[in-house]
Biopython code that builds the backbone (N, CA, C, O; Angstrom):
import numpy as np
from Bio.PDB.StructureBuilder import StructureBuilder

atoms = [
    (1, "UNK", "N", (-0.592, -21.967, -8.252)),
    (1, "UNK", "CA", (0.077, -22.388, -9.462)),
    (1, "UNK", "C", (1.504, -21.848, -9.439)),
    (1, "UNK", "O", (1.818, -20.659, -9.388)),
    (2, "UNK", "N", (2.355, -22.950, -9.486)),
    (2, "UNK", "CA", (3.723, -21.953, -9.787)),
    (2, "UNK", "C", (4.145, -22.279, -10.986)),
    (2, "UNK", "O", (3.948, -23.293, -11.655)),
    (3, "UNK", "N", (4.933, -21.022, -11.261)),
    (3, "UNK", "CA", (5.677, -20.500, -12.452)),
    (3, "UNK", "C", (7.174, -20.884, -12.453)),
    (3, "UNK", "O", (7.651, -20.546, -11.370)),
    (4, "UNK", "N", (8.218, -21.532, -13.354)),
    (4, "UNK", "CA", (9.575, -21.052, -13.147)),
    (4, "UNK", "C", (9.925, -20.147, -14.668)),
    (4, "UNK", "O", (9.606, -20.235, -15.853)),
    (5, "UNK", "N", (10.942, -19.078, -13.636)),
    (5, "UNK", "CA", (11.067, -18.471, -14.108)),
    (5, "UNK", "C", (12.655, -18.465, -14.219)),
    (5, "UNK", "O", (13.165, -19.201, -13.375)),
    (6, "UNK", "N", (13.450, -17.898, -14.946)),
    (6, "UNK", "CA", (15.325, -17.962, -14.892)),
    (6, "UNK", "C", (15.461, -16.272, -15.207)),
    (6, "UNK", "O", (15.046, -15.596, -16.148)),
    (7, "UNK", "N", (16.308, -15.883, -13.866)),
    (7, "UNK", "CA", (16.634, -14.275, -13.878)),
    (7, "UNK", "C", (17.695, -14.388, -13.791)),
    (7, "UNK", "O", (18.080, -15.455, -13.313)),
    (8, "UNK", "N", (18.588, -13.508, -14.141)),
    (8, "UNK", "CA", (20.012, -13.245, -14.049)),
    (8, "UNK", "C", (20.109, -12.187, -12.673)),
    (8, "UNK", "O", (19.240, -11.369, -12.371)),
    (9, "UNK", "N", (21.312, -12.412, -11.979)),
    (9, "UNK", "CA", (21.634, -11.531, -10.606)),
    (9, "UNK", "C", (22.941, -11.390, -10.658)),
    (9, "UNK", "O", (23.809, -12.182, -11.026)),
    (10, "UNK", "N", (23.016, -10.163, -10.201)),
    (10, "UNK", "CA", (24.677, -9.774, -9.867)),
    (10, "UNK", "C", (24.990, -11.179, -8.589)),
    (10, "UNK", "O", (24.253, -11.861, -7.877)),
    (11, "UNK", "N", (26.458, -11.099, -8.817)),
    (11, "UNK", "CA", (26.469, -12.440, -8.096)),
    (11, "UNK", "C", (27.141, -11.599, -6.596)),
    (11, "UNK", "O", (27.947, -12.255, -5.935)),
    (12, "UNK", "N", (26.799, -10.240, -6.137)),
    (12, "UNK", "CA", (26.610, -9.991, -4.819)),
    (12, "UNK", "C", (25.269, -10.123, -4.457)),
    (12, "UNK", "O", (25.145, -10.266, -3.241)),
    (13, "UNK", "N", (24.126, -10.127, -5.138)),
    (13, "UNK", "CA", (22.638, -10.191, -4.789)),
    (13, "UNK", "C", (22.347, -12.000, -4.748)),
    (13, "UNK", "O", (21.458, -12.582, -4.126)),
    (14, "UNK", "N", (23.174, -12.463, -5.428)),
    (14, "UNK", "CA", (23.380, -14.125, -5.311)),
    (14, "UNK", "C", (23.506, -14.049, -3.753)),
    (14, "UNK", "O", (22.658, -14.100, -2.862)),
    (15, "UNK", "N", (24.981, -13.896, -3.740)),
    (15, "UNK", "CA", (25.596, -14.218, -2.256)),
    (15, "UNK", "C", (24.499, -13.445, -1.111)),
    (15, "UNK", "O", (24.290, -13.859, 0.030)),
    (16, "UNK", "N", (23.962, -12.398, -1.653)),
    (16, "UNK", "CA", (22.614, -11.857, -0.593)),
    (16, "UNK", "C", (22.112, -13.124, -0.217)),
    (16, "UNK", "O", (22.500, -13.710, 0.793)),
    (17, "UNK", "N", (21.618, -13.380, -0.671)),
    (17, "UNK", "CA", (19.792, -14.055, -1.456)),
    (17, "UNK", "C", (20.212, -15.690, -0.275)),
    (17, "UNK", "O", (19.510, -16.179, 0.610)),
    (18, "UNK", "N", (21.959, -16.240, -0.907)),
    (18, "UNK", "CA", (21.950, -17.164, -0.353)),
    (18, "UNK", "C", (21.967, -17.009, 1.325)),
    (18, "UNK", "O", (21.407, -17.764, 2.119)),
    (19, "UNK", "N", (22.730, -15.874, 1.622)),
    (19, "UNK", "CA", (22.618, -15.756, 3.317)),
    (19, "UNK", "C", (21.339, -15.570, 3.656)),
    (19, "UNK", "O", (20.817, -16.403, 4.397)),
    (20, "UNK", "N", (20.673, -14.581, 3.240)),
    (20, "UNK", "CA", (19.381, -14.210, 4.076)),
    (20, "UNK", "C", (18.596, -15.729, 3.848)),
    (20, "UNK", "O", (18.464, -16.301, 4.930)),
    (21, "UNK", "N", (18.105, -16.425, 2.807)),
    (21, "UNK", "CA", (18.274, -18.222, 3.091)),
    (21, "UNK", "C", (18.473, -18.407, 4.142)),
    (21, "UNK", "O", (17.634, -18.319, 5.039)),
    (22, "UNK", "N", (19.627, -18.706, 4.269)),
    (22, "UNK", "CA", (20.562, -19.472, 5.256)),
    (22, "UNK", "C", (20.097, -19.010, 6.677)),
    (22, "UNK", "O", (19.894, -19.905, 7.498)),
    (23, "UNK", "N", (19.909, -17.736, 7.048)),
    (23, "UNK", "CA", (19.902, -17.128, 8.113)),
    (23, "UNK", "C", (18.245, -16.943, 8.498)),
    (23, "UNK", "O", (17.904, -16.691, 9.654)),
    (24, "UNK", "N", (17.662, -17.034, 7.842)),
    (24, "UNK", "CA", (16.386, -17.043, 7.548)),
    (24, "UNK", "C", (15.687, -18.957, 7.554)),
    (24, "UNK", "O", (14.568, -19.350, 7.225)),
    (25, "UNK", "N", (16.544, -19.528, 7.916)),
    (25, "UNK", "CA", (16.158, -20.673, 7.441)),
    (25, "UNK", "C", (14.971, -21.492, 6.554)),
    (25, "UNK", "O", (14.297, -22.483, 6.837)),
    (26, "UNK", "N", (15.025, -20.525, 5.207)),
    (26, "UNK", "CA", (14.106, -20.276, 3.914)),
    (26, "UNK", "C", (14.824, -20.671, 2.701)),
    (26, "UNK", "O", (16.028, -20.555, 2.475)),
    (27, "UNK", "N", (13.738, -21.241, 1.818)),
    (27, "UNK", "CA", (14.814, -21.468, 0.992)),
    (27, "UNK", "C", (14.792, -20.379, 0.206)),
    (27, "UNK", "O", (14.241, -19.443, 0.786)),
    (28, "UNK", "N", (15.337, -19.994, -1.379)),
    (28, "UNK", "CA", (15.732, -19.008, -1.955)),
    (28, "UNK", "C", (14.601, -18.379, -2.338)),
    (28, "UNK", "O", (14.357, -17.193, -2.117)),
    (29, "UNK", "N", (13.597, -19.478, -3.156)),
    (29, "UNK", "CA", (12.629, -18.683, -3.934)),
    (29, "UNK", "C", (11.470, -18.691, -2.822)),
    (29, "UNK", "O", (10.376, -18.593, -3.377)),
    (30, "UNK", "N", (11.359, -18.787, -1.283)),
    (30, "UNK", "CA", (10.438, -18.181, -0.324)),
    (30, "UNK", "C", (10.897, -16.963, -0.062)),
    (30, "UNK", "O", (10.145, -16.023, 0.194)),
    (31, "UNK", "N", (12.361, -16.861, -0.109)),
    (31, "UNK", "CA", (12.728, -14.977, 0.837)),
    (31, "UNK", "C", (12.231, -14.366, -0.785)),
    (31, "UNK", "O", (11.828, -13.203, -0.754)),
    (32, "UNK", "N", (12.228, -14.960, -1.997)),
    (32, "UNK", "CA", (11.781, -13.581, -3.429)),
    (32, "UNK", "C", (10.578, -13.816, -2.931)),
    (32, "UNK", "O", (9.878, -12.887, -2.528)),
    (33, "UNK", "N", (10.262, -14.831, -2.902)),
    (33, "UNK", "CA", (8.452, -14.438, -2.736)),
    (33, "UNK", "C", (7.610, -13.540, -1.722)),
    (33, "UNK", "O", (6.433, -13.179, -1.739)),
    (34, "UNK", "N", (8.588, -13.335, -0.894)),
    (34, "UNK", "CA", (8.161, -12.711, 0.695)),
    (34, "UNK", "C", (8.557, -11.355, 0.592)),
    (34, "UNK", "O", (7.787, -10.567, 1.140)),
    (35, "UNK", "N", (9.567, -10.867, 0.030)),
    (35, "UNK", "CA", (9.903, -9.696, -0.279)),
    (35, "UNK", "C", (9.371, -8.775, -1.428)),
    (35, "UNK", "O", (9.481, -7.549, -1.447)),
    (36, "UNK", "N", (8.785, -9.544, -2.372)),
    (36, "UNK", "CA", (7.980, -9.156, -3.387)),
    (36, "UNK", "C", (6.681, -9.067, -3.184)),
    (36, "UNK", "O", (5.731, -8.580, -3.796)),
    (37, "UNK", "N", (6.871, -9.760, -1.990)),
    (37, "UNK", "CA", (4.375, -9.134, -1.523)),
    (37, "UNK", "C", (5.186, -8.072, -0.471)),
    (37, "UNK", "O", (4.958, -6.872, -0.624)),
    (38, "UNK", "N", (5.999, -8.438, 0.445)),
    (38, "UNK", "CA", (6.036, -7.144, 1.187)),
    (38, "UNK", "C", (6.496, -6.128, 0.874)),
    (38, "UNK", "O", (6.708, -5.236, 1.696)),
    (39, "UNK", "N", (6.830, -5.993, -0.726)),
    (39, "UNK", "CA", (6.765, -4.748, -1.379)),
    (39, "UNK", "C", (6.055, -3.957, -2.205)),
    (39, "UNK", "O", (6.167, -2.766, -2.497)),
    (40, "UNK", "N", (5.009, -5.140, -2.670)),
    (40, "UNK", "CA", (3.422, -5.349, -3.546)),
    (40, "UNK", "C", (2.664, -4.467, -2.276)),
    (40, "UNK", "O", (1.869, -3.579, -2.583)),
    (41, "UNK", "N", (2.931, -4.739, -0.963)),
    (41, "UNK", "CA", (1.710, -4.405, -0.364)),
    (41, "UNK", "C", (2.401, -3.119, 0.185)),
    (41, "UNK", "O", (1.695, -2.173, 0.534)),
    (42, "UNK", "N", (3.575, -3.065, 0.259)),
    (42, "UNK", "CA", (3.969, -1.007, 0.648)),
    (42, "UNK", "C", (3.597, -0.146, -0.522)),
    (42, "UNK", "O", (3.291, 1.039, -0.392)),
    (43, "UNK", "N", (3.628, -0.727, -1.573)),
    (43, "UNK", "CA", (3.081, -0.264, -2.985)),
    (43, "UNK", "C", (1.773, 0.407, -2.888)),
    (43, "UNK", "O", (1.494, 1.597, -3.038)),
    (44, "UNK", "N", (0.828, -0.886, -2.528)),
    (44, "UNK", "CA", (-0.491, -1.130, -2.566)),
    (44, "UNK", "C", (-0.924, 0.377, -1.521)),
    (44, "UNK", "O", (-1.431, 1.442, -1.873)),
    (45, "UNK", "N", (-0.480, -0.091, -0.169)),
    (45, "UNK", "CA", (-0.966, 1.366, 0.764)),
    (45, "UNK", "C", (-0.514, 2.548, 0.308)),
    (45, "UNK", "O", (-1.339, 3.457, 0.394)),
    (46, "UNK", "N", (0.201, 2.738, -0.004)),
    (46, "UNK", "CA", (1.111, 4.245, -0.737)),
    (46, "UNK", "C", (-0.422, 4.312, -1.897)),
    (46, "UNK", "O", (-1.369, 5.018, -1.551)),
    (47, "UNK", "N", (-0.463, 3.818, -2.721)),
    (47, "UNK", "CA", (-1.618, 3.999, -3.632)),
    (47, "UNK", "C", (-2.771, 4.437, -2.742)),
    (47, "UNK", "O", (-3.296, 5.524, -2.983)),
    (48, "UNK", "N", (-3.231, 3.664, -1.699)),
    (48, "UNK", "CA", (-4.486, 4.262, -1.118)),
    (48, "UNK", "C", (-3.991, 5.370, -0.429)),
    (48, "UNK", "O", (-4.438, 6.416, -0.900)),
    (49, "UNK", "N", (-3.313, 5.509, 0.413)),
    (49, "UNK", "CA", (-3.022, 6.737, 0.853)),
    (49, "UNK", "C", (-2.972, 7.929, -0.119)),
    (49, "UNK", "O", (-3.713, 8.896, 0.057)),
    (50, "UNK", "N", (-2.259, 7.876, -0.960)),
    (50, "UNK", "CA", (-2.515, 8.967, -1.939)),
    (50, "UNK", "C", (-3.908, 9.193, -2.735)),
    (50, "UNK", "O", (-4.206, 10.112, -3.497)),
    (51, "UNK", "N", (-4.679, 8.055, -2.318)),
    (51, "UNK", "CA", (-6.217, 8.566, -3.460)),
    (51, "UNK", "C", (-7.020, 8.948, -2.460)),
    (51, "UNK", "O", (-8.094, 9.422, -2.832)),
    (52, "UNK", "N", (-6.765, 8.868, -0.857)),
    (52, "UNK", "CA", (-7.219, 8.998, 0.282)),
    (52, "UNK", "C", (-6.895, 10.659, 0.135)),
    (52, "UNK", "O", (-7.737, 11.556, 0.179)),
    (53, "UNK", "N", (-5.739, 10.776, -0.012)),
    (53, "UNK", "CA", (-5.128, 12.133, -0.116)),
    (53, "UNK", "C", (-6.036, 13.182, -1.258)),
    (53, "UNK", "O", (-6.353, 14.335, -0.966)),
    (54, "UNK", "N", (-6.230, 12.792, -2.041)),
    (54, "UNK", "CA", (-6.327, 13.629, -3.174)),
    (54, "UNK", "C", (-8.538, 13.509, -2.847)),
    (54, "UNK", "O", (-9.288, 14.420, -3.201)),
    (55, "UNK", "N", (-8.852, 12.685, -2.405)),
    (55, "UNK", "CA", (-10.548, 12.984, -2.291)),
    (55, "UNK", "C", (-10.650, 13.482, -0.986)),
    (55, "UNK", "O", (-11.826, 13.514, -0.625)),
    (56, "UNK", "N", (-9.450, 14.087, 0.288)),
    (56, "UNK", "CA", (-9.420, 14.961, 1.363)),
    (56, "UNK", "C", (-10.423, 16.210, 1.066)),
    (56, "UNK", "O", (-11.399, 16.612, 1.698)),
    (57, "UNK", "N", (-9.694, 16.763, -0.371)),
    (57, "UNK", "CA", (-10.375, 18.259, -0.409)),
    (57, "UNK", "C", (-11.945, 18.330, -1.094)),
    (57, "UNK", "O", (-12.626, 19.355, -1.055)),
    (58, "UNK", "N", (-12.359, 17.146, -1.681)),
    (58, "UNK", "CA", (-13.181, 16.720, -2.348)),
    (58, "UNK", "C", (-14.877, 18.164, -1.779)),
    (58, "UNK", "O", (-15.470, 18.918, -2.551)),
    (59, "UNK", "N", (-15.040, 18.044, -0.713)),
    (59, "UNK", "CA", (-15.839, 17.891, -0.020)),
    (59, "UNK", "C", (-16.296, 19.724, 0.479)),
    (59, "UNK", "O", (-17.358, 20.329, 0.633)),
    (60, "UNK", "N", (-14.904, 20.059, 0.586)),
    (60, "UNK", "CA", (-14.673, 20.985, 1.362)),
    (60, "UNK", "C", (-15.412, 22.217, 0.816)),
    (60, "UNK", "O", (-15.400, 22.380, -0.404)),
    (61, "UNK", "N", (-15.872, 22.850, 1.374)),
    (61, "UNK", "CA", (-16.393, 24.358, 0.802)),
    (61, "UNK", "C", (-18.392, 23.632, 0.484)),
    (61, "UNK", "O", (-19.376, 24.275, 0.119)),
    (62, "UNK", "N", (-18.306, 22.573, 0.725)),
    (62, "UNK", "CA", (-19.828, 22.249, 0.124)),
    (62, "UNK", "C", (-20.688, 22.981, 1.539)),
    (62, "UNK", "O", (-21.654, 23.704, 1.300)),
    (63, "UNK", "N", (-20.382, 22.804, 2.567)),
    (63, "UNK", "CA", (-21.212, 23.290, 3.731)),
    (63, "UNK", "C", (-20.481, 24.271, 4.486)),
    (63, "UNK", "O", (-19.494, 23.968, 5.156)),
    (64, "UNK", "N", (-21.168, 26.031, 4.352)),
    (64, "UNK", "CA", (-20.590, 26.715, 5.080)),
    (64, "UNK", "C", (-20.250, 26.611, 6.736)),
    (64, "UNK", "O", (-21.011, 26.250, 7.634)),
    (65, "UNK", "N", (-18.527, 27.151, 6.845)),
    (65, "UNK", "CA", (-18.424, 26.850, 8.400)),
    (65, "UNK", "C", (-19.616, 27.336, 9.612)),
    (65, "UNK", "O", (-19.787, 26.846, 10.728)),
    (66, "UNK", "N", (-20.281, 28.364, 9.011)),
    (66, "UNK", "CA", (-20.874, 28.582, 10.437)),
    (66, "UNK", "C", (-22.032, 27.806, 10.377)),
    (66, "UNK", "O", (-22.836, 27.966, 11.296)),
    (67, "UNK", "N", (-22.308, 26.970, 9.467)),
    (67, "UNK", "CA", (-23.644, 26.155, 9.931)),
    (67, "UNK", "C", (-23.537, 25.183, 11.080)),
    (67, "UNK", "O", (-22.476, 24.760, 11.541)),
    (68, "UNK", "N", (-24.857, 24.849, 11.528)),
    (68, "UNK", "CA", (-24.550, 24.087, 12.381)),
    (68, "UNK", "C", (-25.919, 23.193, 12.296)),
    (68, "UNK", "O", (-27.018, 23.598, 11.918)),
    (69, "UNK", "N", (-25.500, 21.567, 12.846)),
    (69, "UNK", "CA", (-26.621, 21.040, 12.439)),
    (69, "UNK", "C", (-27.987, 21.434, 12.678)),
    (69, "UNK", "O", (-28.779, 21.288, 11.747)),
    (70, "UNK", "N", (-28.482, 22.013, 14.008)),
    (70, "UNK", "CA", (-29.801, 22.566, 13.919)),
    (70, "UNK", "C", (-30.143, 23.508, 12.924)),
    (70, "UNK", "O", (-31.063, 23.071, 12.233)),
    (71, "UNK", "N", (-29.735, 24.704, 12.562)),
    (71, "UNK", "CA", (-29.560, 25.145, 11.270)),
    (71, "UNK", "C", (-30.448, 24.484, 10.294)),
    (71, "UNK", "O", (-31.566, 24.697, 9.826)),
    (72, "UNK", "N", (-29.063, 23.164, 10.107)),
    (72, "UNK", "CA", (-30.145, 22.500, 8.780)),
    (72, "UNK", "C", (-31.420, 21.568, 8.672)),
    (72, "UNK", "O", (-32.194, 21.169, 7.802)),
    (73, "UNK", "N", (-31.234, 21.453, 9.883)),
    (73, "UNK", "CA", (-32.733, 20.536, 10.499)),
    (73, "UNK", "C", (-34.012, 21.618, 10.489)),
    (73, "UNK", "O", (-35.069, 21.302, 9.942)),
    (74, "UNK", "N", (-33.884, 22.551, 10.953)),
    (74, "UNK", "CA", (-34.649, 23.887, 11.066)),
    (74, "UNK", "C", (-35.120, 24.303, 9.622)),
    (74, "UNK", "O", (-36.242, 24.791, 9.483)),
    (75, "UNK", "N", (-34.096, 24.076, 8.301)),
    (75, "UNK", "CA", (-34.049, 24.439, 7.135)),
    (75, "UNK", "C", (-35.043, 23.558, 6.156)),
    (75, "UNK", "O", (-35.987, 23.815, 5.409)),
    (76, "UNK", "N", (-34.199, 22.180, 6.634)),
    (76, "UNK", "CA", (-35.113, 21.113, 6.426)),
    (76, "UNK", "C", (-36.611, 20.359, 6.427)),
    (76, "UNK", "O", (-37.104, 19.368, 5.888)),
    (77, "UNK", "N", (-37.048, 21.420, 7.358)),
    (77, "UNK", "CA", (-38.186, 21.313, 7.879)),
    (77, "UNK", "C", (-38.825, 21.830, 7.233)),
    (77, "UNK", "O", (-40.023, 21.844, 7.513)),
    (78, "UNK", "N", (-38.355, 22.503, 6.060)),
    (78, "UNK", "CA", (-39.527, 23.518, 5.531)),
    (78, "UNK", "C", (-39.876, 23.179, 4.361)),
    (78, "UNK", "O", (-40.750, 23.812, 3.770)),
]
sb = StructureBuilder()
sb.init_structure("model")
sb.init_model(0)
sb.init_chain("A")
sb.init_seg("    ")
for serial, (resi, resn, name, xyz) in enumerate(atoms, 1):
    if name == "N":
        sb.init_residue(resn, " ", resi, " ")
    sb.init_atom(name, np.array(xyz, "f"), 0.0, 1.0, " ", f" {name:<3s}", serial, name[0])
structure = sb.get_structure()
C-alpha cells in the first residue's frame, strides 16, 4: 500500500536526494525508501544486540565453576 506523504527539505538535502537518484539510477522516493529500512534494520540489530547484552549475565553464578558435568550426573542419580 502506498502512502503520499509532502515533507519539507533543506534544499541541500533536495540537491542530495536528486544526485544520489541520478547516480543511483533510482528514482527519489526508492533511495527514501532504501535508506529508511537500511536504517530501520541498523536500529533493529542495535536493539537485539543490546537485549543480547543485558540477558549475558542472566545466568551466571547459577552453577558453581568447579562443577563439572559428571558431578551432576553422579548428583542426579540420587
Amino acid at each position: 500500500m502506498s502512502v503520499q506523504k509532502k515533507f519539507t527539505l533543506l534544499e541541500s538535502t533536495l540537491l542530495d536526494l536528486e544526485e544520489l537518484a541520478r547516480i543511483m539510477n533510482k528514482k527519489q522516493n526508492q533511495i527514501v525508501q532504501e535508506l529508511i529500512a537500511q536504517k530501520m534494520q541498523e536500529i533493529r540489530q542495535k536493539q537485539k544486540l543490546s537485549s543480547l547484552e543485558k540477558m549475558s549475565g542472566i545466568f551466571s553464578g547459577l552453577i558453581p565453576e568447579d562443577t563439572t558435568v559428571q558431578s551432576i550426573k553422579a548428583n542426579s542419580a540420587n
